[in-house]
N, C-alpha and C positions, 0 to 999 in steps of 0.2 A: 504494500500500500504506500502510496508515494506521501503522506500525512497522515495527524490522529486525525478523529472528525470533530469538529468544531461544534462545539452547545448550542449554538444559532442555527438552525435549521426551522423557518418557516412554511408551513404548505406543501403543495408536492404530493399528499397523500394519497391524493386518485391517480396520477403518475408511478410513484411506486407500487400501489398494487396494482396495474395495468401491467407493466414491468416483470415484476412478480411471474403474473400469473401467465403471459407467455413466454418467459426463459423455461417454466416448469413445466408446460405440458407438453405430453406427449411421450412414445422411449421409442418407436422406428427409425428405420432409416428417414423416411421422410422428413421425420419430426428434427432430425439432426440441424437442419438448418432453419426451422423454425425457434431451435435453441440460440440462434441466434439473432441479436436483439441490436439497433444499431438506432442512436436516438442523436438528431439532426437538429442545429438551431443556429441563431445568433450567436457569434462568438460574444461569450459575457451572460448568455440568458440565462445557466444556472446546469450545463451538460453535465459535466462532472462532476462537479458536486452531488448533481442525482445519482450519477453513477456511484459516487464514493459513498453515498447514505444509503441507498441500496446493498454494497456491499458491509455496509457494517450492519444494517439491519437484520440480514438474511444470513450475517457470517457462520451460525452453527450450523448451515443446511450444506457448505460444504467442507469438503477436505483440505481446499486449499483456494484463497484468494490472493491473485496474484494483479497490479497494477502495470501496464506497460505501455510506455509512450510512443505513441505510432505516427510520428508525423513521415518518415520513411522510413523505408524497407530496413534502412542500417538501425535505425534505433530499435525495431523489433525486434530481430536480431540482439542488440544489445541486452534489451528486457529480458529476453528469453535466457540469453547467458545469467544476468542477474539472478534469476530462476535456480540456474543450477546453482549458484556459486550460494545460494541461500539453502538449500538442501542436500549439499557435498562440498560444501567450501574446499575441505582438503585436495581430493581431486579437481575439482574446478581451477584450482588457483593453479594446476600445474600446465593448463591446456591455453587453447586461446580462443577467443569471443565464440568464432564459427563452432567450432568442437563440442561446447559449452552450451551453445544454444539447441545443436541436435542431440546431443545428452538429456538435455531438457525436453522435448517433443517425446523423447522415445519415457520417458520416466511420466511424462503427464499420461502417455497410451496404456501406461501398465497402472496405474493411479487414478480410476474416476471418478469424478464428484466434484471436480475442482471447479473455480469459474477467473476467468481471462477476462479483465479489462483492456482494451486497447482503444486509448485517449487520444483525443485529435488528430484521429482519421483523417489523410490528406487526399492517398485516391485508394478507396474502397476494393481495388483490383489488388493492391499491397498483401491484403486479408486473404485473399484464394489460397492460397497454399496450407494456409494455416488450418483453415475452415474446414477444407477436405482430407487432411490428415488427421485432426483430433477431433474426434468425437463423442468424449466421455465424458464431457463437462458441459457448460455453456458459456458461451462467449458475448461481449458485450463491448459496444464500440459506440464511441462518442464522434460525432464529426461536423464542421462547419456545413459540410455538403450535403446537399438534399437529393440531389441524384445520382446515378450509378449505382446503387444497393438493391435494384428489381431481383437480379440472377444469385445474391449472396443470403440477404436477409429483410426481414420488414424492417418496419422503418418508425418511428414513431415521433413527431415533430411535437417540439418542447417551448412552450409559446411565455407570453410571461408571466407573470404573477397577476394576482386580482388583484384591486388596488386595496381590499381591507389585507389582505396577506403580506402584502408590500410593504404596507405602513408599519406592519407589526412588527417587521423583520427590520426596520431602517429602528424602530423603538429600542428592539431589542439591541441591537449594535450600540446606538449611541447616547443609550442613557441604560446601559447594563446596571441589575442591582437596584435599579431606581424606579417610582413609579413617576413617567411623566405626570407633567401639569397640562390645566386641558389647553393652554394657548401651545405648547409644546407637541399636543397631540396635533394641533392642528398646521402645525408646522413640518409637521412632519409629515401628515397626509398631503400637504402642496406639495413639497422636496419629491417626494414619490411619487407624484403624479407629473410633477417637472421633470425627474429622472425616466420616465415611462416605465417603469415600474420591472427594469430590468434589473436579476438578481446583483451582479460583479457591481452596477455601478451604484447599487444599494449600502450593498456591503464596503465599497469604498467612500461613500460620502458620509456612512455611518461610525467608520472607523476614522475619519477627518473629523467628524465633528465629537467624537468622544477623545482623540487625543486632542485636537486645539480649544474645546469650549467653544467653537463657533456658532454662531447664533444662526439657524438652520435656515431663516430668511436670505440672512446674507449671505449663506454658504450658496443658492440658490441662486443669487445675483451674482455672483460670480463664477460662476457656473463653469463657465468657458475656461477661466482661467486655472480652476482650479482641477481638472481632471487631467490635464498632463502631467501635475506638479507633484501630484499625490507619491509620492517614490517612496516613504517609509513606511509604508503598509508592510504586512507579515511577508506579503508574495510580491515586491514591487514589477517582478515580471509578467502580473496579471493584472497590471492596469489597465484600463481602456484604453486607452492609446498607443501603448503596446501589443494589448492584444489583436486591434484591428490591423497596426501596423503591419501585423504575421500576416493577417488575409492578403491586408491591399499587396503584398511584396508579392506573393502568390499570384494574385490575378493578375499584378502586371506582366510578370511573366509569361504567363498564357494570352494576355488579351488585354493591351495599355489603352483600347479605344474604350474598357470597358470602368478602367479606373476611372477616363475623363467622364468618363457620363455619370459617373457616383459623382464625383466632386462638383458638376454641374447639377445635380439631384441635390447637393448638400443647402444650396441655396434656395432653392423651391420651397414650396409645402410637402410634408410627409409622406401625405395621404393620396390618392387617385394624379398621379403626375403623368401625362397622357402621353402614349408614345409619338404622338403627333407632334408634341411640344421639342422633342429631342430627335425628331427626324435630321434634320440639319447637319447636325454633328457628325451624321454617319455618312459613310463613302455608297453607300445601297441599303437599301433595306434588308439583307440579309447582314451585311455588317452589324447591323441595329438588332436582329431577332439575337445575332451569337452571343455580342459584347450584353445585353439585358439576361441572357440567359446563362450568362457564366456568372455575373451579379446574383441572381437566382441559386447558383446550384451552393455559391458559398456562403447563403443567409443573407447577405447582402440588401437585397432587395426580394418585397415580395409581389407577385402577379394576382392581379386582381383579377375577377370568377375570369372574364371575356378576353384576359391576358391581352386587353387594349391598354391598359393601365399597370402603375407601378406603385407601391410604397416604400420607403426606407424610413427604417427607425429613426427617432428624433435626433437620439442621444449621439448615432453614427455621425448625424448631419452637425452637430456640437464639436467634434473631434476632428473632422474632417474641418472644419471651416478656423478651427483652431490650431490647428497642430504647426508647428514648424514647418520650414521648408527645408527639403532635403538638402544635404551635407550638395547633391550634385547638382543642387539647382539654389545656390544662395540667393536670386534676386527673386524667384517666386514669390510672388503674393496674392493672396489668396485665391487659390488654385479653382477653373471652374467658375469663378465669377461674373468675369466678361462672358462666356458660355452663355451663362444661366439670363444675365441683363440681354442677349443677341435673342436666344429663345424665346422669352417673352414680349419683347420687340413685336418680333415675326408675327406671335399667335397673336398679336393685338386685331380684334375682328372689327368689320367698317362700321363709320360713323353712323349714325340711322341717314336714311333718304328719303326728307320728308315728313311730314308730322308723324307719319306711324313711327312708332316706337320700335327698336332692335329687338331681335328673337334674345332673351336674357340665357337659353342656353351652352352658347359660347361664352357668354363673359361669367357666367357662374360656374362653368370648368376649369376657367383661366383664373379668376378674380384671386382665389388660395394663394395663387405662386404668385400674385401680383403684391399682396400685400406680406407674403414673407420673403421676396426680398425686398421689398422696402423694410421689413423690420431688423433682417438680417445686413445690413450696410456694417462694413468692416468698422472700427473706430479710425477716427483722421481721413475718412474716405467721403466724397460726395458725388451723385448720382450724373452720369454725363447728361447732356440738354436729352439726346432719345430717349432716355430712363427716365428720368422725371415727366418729359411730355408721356411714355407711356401710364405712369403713375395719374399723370393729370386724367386720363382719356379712363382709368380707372374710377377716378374719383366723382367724375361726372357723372357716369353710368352710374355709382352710387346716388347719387346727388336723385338725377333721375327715377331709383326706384324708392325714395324718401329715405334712404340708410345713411345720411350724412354722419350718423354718431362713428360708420364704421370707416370713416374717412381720415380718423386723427393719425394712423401710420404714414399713408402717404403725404399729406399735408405738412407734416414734419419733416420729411423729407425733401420736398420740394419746397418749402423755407428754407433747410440748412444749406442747401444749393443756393439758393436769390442771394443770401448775406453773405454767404464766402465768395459768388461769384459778383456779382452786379451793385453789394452792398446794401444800406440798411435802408436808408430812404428810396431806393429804384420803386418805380409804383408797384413791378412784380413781384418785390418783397413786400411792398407795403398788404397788396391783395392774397399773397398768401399766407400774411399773416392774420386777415379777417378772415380767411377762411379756412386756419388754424380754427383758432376763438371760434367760429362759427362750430365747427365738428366738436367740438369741447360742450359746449352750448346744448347741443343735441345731445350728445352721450350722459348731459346732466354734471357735469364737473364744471360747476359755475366760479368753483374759486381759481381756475385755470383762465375761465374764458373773459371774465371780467378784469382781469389785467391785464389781458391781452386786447381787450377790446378797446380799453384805454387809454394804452401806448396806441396801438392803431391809430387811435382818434389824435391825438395829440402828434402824433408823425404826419398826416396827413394834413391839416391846419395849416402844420408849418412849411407843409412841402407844396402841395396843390392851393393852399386854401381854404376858407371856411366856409365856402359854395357851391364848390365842386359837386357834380353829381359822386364822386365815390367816396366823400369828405362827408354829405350825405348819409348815404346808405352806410357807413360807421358810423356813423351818428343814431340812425335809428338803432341799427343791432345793440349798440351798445344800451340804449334807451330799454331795449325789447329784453337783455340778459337782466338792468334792472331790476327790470318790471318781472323776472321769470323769478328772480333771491328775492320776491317779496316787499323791495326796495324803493314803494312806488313814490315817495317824496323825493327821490332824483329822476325814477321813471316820468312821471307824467311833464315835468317842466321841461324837460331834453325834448318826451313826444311832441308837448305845442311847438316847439320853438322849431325844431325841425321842422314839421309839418307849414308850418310857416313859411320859411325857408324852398321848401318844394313848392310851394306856390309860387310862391314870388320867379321861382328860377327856370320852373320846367311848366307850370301851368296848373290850371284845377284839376283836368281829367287824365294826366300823365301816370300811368300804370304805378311810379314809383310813389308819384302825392296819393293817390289810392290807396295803397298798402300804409302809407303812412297815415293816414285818416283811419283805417280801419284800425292801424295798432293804438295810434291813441283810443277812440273808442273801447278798445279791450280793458284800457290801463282804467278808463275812468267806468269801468262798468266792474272789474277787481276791489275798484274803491267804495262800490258800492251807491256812488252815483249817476242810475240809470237814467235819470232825467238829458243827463246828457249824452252818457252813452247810446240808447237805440234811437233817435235821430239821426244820431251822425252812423251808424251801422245800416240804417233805412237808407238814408243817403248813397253811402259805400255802394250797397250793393245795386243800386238803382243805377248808379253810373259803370262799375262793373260789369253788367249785362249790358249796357250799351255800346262800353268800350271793346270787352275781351270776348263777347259772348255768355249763352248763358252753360256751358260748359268748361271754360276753363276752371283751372282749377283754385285762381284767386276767386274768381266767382263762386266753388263750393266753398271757400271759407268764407266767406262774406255770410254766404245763406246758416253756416254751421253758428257763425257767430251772433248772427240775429238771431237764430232760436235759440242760444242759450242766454240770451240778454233778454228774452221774451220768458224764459224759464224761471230767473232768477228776481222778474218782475211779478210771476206768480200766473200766468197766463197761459198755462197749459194746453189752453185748445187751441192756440197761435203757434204753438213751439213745438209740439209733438208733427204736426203734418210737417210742417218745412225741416224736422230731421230727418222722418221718413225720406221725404224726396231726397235728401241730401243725400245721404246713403246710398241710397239707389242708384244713386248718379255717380258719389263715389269713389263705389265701387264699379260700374262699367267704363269710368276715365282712368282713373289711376289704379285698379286691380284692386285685388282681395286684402294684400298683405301689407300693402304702401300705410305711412303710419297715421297719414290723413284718414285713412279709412277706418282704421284702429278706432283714431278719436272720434271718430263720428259716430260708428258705433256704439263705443263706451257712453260719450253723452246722450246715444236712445235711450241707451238701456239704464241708463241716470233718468231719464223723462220719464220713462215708464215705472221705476218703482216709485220718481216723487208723488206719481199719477196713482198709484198703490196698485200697479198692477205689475204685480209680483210674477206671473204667471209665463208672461213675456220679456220682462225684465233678467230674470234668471237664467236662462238659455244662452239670452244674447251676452252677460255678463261672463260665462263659461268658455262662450267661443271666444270673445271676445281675450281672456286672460289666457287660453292656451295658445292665443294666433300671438300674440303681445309677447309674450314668453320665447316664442321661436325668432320672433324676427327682432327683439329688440335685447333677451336676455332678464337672468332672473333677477340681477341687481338692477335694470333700469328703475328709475322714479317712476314711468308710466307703469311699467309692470307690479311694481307696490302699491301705485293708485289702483290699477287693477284690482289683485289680491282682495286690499281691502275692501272693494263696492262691492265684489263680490261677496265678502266674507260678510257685509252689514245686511244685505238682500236677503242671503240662509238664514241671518239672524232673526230677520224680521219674519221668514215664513216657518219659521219653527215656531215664534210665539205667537203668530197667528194661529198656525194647528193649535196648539195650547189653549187658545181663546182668552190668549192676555195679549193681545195687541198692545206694545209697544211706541214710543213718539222715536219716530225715526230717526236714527243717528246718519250724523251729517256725512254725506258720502266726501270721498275726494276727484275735485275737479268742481267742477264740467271744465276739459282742457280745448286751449286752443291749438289750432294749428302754428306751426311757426312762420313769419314772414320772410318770402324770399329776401337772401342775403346782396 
């Protein structure tokens, strides 16, 4: 056995009795090579360790267990001499390797019961000789490779840990002896769900954070840094960076187009990375099917059902995108990168043609690898002009399907590019800095966005002016984040004064004095002065429909906002039909999922239970919270305004069945839409 076995063994338990129970069955010839047992994974997932807890668990059931490291033929060889020289030292010591290891073969044939490990199998064909001369034991082979093992042995692929398994195993390591605290517990469920819940890089963030005291947050944010560095662990030859190193030397070997397309994978997203996307790179498409398929055979990457598609482990894409550059390539930086920025260039699909809107299936295959590498930008690196226009042409299309909250990666990106390239005041800094703030705004991180909206405003003043139309529209957003913190004694003074200002500059019925009439409106209808609020919303949307038609989409927030300014006035038979229509319309303009639609929704189904009708209200508040959930997340503020109408509406119709009808607690909202930025 190449170690003791270590007290940390989490999980695994349906593995090892699967294990178990096909080494053991069977005593034919046939059976002989179903005795043998050959378990394939990620280097790091946890192979030999199973192997070695297997062996110590089952060690009375034989005669002899023997550990041997198989990465080629010479070191089997080797093991097998070890073999001898462990049950005849005397004679062994007088022979040499070769002699020593067929002494060994013939003594395991006259000896059965024993069982053979052979650890990091490199090609599966090494083991034939072995397999078909001993047959009195069982055999058990650990190996990076998923293929080649049809004609020797089954196979049984070793995936990771569930994440409660994981977490308990990173506990166990790094606060051994102790019982975490629950902030500790939960820190440790992140780290493992950040780690993807692979065993090695478990077991080494575990043993990091129990010898330095590292704070498991920050061991997390430095992620990157710290998985090369790790070298005084028990095994430092089993670090992840090491251990991938053994693959990648391997596949280059065999297939160096196959390495570059890993390191261009290390930049993408994990998940569905489409072979379309990495066509380019390859000399033919059959270059493409070998170089993905030798990434495949050594766990590398995995093939998804229609093997159109790819995955690679997160943790792989961490290491790769960190690691040094080789000793023979000193100016390397970060390897695969320009690749990865050239591939999604390419996949960028055309702009719409015309009012109809794009088919969202292309940019919802691409959008993943678009916003991981924007998140993945080396440090001291900024985006070339194609990269960030591609980022822009992403962030639109966001903008488009109302996900602005999901726009704050690229936006940051295409900032840190304007200021190091064109500097601080250029207007293209200046605008992607309001539409930073603006994605901040959206995703509900208002103490981000209101400082940002602020500098905006005060750069723009002194750059453009304090008339400018986009001197302006900083001016209202800023007014509108306000107004969003509750903050309406600076909200509403900014809305007139603005509002004002678009008058005097652009006109009464200019799209932009419009939104701005309607936000003030909203501000003085928040403060609870409707007398002046639904006038100027009647107004709004009078000229709305005139202007933009009665389909756009400022027009369904006009219509949205009048009915809930008719709602809050107590006028339910005026506010419920004009949300119906809203919706209605809505949803056949902007789709099901867009967050307008959301909110329009939410405030029916807000009308309907003030209206006490529970009946209708409660459905729509269901879909409404599980549609909110998917496309917006479970910590959004809408999604908690959700939750809770939801949760006040069960409340009121449980004690209605009761027959104690309750005075209804105050829902949250009725929300508005937000004003184009």
């Amino acid at each position: 056995m190449p170690e003791s076995v270590s007290g940390v063994f989490v999980g695994r338990e349906q593995e090892l009795a699967d294990l178990r129970g096909m080494l053991a069955g069977g005593g034919s010839a046939a059976v002989v090579q179903s005795r043998v047992r050959a378990i394939h994974g990620l280097g790091g997932v946890g192979k030999s360790t199973l192997a070695l807890h297997y062996a110590d668990r089952y060690r009375s059931m034989y005669t002899l267990v023997w550990w041997i490291t198989a990465e080629s033929p010479e070191l089997i060889v080797t093991g097998l001499a070890g073999l001898a020289m462990g049950v005849c030292p005397q004679w062994a010591g007088a022979v040499d390797p070769d002699e020593r290891a067929a002494w060994a073969i013939l003594w395991l044939q006259a000896h059965p019961g024993w069982l053979l490990i052979f650890d990091n199998v490199e090609d599966p064909t090494h083991l034939r000789p072995y397999l078909g001369t001993l047959a009195g034991g069982h055999h058990l082979a650990t190996s990076r490779k998923a293929t080649g093992w049809h004609t020797l042995a089954p196979t049984m692929a070793l995936g990771l840990l569930p994440l409660d398994e994981a977490t308990d195993l990173l506990c166990a390591i790094a606060f051994p002896n102790l019982t975490p605290t629950d902030e500790q517990k939960k820190q440790t469920r992140r780290l493992a769900e950040d780690l993807g819940c692979l065993p090695l890089a478990l077991e080494q963030a575990g043993a990091y954070a129990y010898r330095t005291g590292i704070n498991l947050d920050t061991y997390s944010r430095s992620l990157g840094l710290v998985l090369d560095e790790d070298r005084d662990v028990v095994h430092p030859e089993r670090t992840i960076a090491r251990i991938w190193e053994k693959t990648l030397t391997a596949i280059t070997r065999r297939n160096p187009l196959a390495v570059s397309l890993l390191h261009t994978m290390a930049w993408l997203a994990p998940n569905n990375i489409p072979r379309t996307l990495l066509a380019h790179l390859a000399p033919s498409p059959i270059a493409l099917d070998n170089a993905l398929g030798d990434l495949h055979a050594y766990n590398m990457i995995a093939f998804a059902d229609d093997r159109q598609g790819a995955s690679i482990h997160r943790l792989v894409q961490t290491v790769l995108r960190t690691r040094s550059p080789a000793e023979s390539e000193p100016d390397a930086h970060a390897p695969g990168r320009s690749e990865a920025e050239q591939a999604v260039r390419q996949a960028l699909p055309d702009p719409p043609d015309g009012p109809q809107p794009e088919p969202p299936a292309p940019w919802e295959r691409l959008l993943p690898h678009v916003l991981a590498l924007a998140e993945s930008t080396p440090p001291d690196t900024i985006a070339s002009a194609d990269t960030a226009n591609a980022y822009y042409q992403a962030a639109q299309y966001l903008h488009r399907q109302g996900r602005e909250a999901h726009t704050i990666t690229l936006f940051t990106a295409i900032l840190t590019r304007c200021e190091q390239v064109r500097g601080d005041t250029h207007p293209s800094t200046l605008a992607s800095r309001n539409n930073l703030a603006y994605a901040y705004r959206a995703a509900g991180d208002l103490g981000r966005a209101i400082p940002l909206f602020e500098a905006t405003l005060t750069q723009y003043e002194q750059t453009l002016g304090g008339t400018h139309p986009d001197t302006l529209s900083s001016r209202n957003n800023l007014a509108y984040a306000y107004r969003a913190a509750g903050d309406l004694g600076r909200a509403i003074p900014l809305f007139e004064a603005t509002l004002t200002q678009y008058e005097q500059t652009l006109g009464g019925t200019h799209p932009d004095t419009l939104s701005s009439r309607n936000n003030l409106a909203g501000a003085y209808g928040e403060a609870g002065d409707l007398e002046r609020a639904i006038p100027l919303y009647e107004a709004t949307l009078t000229q709305r429909v005139q202007v933009l038609g009665d389909n756009h989409p400022a027009t369904l927030a006009s219509r949205n906002n009048l009915a809930l300014a008719y709602q809050s006035a107590g006028d339910l038979g005026r506010a419920i039909p004009l949300l119906e229509a809203t919706v209605a319309q809505v949803e056949r303009v902007l789709g099901d999922t867009h967050h307008n639609t959301l909110t329009s929704r939410n405030n029916l189904a807000l009308a309907y239970r003030a209206a006490g009708d529970l009946g209708r209200a409660i459905p729509l508040l269901k879909a409404t919270v599980a549609q909110v959930e998917r496309v917006l997340g479970d910590n959004h503020p809408a999604t908690l305004a959700s939750r809770n109408n939801l949760a006040l509406a069960l409340r009121e119709a449980e004690a209605v069945q009761q027959g104690n009808p309750a005075t209804p607690a105050t829902a949250t909202g009725p929300q508005q839409p937000p004003p184009a930025a």
